[in-house]
PDB file as gemmi writes it, atoms N, CA and C in Angstrom:
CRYST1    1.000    1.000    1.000  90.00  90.00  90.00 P 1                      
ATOM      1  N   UNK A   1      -1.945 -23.214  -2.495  1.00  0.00           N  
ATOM      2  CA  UNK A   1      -0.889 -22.250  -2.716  1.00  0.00           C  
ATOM      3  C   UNK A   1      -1.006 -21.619  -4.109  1.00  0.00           C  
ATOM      4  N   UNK A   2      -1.388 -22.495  -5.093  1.00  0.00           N  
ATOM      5  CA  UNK A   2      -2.089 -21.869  -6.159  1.00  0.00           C  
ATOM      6  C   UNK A   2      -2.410 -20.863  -6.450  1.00  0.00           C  
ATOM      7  N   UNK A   3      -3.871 -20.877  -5.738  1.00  0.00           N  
ATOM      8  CA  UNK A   3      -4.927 -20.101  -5.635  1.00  0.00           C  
ATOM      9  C   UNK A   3      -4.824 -18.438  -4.712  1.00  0.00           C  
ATOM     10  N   UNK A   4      -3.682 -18.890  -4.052  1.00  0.00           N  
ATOM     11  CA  UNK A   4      -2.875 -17.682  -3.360  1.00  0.00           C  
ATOM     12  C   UNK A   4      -2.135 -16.750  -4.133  1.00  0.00           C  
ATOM     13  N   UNK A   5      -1.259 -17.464  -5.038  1.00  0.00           N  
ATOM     14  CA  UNK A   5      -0.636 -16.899  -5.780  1.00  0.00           C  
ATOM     15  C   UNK A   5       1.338 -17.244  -5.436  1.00  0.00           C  
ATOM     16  N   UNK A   6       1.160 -18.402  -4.127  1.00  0.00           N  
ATOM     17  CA  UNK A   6       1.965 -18.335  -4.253  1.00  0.00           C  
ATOM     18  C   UNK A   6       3.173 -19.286  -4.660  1.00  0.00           C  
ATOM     19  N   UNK A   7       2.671 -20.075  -5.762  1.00  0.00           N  
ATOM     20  CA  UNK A   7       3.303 -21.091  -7.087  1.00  0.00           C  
ATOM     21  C   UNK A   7       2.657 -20.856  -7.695  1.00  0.00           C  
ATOM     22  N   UNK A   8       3.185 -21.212  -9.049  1.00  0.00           N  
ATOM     23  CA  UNK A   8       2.405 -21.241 -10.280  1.00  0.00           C  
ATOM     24  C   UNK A   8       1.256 -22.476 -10.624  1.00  0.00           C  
ATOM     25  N   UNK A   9       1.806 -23.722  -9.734  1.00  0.00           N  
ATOM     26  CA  UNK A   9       1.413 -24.719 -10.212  1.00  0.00           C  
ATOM     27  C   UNK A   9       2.291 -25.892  -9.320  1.00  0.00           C  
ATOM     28  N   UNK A  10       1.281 -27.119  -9.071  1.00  0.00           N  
ATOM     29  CA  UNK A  10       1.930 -28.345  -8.956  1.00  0.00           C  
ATOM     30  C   UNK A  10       1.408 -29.465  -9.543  1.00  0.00           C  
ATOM     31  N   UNK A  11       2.108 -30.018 -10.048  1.00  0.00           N  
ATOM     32  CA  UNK A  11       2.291 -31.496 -10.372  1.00  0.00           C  
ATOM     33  C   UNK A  11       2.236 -33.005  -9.316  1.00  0.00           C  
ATOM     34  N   UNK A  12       1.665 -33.444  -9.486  1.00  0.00           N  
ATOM     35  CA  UNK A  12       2.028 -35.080  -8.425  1.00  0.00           C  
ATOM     36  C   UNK A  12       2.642 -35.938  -9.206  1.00  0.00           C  
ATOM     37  N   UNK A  13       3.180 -36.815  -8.592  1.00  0.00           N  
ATOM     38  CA  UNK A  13       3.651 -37.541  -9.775  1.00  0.00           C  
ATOM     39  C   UNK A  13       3.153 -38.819  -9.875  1.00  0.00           C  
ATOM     40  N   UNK A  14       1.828 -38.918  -9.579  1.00  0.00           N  
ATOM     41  CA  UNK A  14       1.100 -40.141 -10.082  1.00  0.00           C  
ATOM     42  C   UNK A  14       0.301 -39.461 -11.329  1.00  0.00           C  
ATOM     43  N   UNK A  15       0.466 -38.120 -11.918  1.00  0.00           N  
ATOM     44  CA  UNK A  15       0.043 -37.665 -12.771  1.00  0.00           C  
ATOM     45  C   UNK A  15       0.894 -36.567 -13.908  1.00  0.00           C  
ATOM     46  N   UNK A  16       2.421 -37.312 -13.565  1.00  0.00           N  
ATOM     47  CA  UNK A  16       3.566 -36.324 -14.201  1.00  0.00           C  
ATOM     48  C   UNK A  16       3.903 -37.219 -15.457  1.00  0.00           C  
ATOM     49  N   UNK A  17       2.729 -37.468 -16.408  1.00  0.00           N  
ATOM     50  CA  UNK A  17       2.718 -38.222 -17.657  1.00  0.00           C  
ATOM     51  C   UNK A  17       2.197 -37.045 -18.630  1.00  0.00           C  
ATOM     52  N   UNK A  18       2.630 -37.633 -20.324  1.00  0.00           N  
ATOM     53  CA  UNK A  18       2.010 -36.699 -20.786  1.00  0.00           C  
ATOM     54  C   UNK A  18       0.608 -36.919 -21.559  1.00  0.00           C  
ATOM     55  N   UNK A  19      -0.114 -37.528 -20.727  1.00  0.00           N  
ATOM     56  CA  UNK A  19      -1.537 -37.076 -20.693  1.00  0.00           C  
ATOM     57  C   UNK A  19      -2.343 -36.193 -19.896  1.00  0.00           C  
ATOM     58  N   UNK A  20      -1.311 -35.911 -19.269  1.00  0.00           N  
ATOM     59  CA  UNK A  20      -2.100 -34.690 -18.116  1.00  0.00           C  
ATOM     60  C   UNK A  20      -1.765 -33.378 -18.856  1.00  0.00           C  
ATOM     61  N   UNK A  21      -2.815 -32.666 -18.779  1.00  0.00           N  
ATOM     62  CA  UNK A  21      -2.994 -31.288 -19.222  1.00  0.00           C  
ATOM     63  C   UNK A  21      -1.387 -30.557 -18.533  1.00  0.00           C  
ATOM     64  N   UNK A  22      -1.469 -30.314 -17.597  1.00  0.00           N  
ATOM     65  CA  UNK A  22      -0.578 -29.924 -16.621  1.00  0.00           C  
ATOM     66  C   UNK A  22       0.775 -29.845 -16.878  1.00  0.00           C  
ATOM     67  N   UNK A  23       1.092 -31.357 -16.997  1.00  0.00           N  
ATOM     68  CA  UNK A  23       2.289 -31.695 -17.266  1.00  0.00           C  
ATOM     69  C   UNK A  23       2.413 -31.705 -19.024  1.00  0.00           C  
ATOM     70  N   UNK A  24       1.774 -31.930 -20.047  1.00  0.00           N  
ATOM     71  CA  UNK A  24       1.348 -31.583 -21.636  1.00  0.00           C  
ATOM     72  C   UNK A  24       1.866 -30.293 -21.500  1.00  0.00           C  
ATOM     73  N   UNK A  25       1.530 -29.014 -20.961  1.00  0.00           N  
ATOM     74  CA  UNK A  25       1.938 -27.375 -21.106  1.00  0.00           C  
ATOM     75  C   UNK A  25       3.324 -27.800 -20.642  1.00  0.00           C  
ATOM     76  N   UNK A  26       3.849 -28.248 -19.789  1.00  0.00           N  
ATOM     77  CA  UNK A  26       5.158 -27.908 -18.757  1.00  0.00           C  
ATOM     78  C   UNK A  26       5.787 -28.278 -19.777  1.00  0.00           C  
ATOM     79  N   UNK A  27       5.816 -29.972 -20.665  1.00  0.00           N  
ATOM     80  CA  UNK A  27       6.506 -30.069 -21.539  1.00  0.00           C  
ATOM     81  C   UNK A  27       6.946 -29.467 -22.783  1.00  0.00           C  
ATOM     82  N   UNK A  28       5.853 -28.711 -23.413  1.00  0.00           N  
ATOM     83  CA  UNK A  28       5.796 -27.837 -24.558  1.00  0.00           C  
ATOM     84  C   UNK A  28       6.882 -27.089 -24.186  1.00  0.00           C  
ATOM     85  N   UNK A  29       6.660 -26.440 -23.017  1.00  0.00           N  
ATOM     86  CA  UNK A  29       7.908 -25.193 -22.615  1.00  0.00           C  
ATOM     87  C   UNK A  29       9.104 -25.738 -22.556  1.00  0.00           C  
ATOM     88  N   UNK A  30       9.724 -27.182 -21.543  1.00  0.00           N  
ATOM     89  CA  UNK A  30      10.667 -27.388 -21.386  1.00  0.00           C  
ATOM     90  C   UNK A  30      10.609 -28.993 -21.817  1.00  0.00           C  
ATOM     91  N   UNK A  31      11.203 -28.627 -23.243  1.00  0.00           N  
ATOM     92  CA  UNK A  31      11.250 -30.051 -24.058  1.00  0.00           C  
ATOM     93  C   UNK A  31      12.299 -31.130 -23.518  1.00  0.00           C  
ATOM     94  N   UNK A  32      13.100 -30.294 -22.686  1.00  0.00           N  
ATOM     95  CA  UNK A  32      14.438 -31.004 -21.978  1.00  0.00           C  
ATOM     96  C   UNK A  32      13.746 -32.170 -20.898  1.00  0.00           C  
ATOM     97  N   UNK A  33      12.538 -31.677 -20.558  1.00  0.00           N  
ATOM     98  CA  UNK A  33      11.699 -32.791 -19.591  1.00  0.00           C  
ATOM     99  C   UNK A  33      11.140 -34.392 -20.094  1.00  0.00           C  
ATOM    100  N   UNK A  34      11.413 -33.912 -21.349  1.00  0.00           N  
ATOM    101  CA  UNK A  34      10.842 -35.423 -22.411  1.00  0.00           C  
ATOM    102  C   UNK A  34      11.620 -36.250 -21.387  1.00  0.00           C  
ATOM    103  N   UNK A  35      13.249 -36.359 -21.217  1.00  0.00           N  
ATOM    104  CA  UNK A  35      13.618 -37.427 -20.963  1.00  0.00           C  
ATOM    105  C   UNK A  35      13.785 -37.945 -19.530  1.00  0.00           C  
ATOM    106  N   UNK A  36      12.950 -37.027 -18.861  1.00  0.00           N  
ATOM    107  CA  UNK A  36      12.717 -37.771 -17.481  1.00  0.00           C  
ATOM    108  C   UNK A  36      11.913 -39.036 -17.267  1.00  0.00           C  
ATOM    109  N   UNK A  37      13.074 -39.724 -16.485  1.00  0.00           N  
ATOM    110  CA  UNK A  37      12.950 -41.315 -16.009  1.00  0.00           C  
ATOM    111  C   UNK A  37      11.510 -41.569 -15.712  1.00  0.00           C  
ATOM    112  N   UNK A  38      11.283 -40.423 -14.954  1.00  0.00           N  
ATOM    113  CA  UNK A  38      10.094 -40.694 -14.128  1.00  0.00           C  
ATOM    114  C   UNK A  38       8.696 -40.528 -15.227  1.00  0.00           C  
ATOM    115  N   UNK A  39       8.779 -40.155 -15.759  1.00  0.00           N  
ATOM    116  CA  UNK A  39       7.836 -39.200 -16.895  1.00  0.00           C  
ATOM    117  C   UNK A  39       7.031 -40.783 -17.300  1.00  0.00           C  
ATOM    118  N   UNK A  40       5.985 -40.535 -16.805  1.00  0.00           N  
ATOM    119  CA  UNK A  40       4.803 -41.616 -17.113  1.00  0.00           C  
ATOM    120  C   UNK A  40       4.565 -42.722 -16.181  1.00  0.00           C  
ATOM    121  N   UNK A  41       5.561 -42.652 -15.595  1.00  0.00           N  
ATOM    122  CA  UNK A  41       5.444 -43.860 -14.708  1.00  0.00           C  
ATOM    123  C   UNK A  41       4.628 -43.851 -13.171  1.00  0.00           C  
ATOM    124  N   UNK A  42       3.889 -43.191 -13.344  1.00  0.00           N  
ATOM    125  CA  UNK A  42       3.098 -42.848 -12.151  1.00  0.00           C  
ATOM    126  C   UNK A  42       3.733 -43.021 -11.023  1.00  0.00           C  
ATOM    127  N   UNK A  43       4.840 -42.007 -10.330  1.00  0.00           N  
ATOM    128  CA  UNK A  43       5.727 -42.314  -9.291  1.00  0.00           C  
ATOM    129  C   UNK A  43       4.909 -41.280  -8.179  1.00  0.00           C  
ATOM    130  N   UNK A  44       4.522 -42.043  -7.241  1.00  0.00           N  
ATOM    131  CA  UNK A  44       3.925 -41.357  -6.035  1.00  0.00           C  
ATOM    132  C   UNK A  44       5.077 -40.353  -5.644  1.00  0.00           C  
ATOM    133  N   UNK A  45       6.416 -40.974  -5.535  1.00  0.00           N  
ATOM    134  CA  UNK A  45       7.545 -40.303  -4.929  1.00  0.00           C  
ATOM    135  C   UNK A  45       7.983 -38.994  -5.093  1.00  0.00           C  
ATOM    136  N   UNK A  46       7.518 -38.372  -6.429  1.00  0.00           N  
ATOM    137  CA  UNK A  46       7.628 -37.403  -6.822  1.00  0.00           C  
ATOM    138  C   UNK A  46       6.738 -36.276  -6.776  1.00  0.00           C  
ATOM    139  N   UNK A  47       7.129 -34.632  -6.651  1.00  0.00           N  
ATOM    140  CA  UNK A  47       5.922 -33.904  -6.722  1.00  0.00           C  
ATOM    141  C   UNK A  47       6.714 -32.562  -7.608  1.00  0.00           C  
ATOM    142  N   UNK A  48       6.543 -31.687  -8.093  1.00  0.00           N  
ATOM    143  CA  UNK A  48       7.358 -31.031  -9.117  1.00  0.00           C  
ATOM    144  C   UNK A  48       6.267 -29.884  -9.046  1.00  0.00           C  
ATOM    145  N   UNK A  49       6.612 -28.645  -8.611  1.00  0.00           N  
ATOM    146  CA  UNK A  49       6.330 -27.328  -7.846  1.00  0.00           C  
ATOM    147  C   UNK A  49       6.778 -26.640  -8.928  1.00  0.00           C  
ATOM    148  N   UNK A  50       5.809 -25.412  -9.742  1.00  0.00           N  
ATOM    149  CA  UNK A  50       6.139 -24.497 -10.579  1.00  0.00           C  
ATOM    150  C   UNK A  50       6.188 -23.366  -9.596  1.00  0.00           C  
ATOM    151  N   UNK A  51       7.183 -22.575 -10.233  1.00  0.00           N  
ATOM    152  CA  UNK A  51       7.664 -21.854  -9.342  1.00  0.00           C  
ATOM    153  C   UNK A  51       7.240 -20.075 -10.324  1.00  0.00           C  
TER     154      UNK A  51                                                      
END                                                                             
């Protein structure tokens, strides 16, 4: 959907830490994301769709 054009971007959340490139930019922008629970914890459960 990407590559279509039609999101900007997704995230998984076995990779919604901030060592991922991905999620590193998302945070810069929205510093309010620092304090998500989930943030590092490699949660399969999660997937987080730029819109």
């Amino acid at each position: 959907m990407t590559q279509n054009g039609q999101i900007r971007g997704c995230i998984f959340g076995e990779n919604w830490s901030k060592s991922d490139e991905t999620t590193w930019k998302l945070l810069q922008s929205h510093a309010e994301l620092k304090r998500d629970s989930d943030l590092g914890r490699g949660n399969r459960g999660i997937t987080i769709v730029l819109l």
